[in-house]
N, C-alpha and C positions, 0 to 999 in steps of 0.2 A: 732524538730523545725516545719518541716510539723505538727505533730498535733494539736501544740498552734496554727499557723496559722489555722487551721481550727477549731479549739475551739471558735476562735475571729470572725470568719466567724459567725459561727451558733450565737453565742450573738449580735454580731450587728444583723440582722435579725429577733432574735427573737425580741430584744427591741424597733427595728422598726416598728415590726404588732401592739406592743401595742401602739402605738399614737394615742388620743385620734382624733375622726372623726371631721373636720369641718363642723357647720352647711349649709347646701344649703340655696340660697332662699325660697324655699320650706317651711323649718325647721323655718325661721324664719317668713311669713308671718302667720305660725299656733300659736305665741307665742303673737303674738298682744296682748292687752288688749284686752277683750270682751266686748260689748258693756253694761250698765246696762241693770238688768231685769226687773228695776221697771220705773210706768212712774210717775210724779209728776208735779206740777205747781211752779214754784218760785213765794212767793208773799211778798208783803211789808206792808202786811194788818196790821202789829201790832208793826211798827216803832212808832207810836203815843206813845206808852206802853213803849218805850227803846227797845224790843225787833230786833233785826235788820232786820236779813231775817229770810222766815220760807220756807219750802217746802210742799205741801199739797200732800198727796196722795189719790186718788180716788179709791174705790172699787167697783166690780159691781153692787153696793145695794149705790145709788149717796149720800142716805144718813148719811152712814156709811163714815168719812172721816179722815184719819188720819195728825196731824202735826208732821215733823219733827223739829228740830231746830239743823242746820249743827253747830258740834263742833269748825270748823277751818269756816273762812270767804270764800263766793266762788268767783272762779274767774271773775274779770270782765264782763268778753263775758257769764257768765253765770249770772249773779246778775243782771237781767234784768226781772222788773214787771211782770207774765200772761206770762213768755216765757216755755214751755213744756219742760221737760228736760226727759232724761233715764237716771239710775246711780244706783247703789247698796248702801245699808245701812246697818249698824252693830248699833242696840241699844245700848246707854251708861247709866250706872248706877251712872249719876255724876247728881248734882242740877242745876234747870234749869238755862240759867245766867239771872241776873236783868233783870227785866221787861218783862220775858216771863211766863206767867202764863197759856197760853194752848202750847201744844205740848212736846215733850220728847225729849232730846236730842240724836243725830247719830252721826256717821262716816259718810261723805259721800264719795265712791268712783267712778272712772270710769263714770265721768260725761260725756253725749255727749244731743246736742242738738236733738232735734225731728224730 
């Protein structure tokens, strides 16, 4: 009888070291989103066209410019003419929609303003 008791001892204990850890504050303030790397301009320059929004990005050669054209619509507080934005992109291999005929469609993520 004494040894099952102390059989039962050592397994509870042992199954108790393995719980997994809660994170700290700490732990979670490092898992935030990151802010994007790239910077861009949102603009409305080619709504005449159908196209809706587009995002421009600038390179250090001013004349060198690329457009992107967000897959999904952005959000409000971001769909705003000449407002600066930082965010990540993933190029998509899909056609451009109606009435965009410059720029290539993205992903855009991790949108913050400037």
């Amino acid at each position: 009888m004494k040894l099952f008791i102390f059989l039962l001892l050592i397994c509870t204990f042992s199954f108790h070291s393995c719980k997994p850890k809660q994170k700290t504050n700490d732990q979670e303030a490092k898992t935030v989103a990151p802010v994007g790397a790239t910077l861009g301009k949102v603009s409305h320059q080619y709504r005449k066209t159908g196209c809706a929004t587009v995002i421009i990005v600038h390179y250090s050669n001013p004349e060198e410019m690329m457009t992107l054209i967000p897959k999904d619509t952005l959000a409000p507080a971001f769909d705003i003419d000449g407002l600066e934005i930082y965010f990540n992109y993933r190029k998509l291999k899909m056609p451009n929609p109606r009435g965009c005929t410059a720029g290539m469609p993205a992903e855009i993520k991790d949108i913050s303003k400037k």
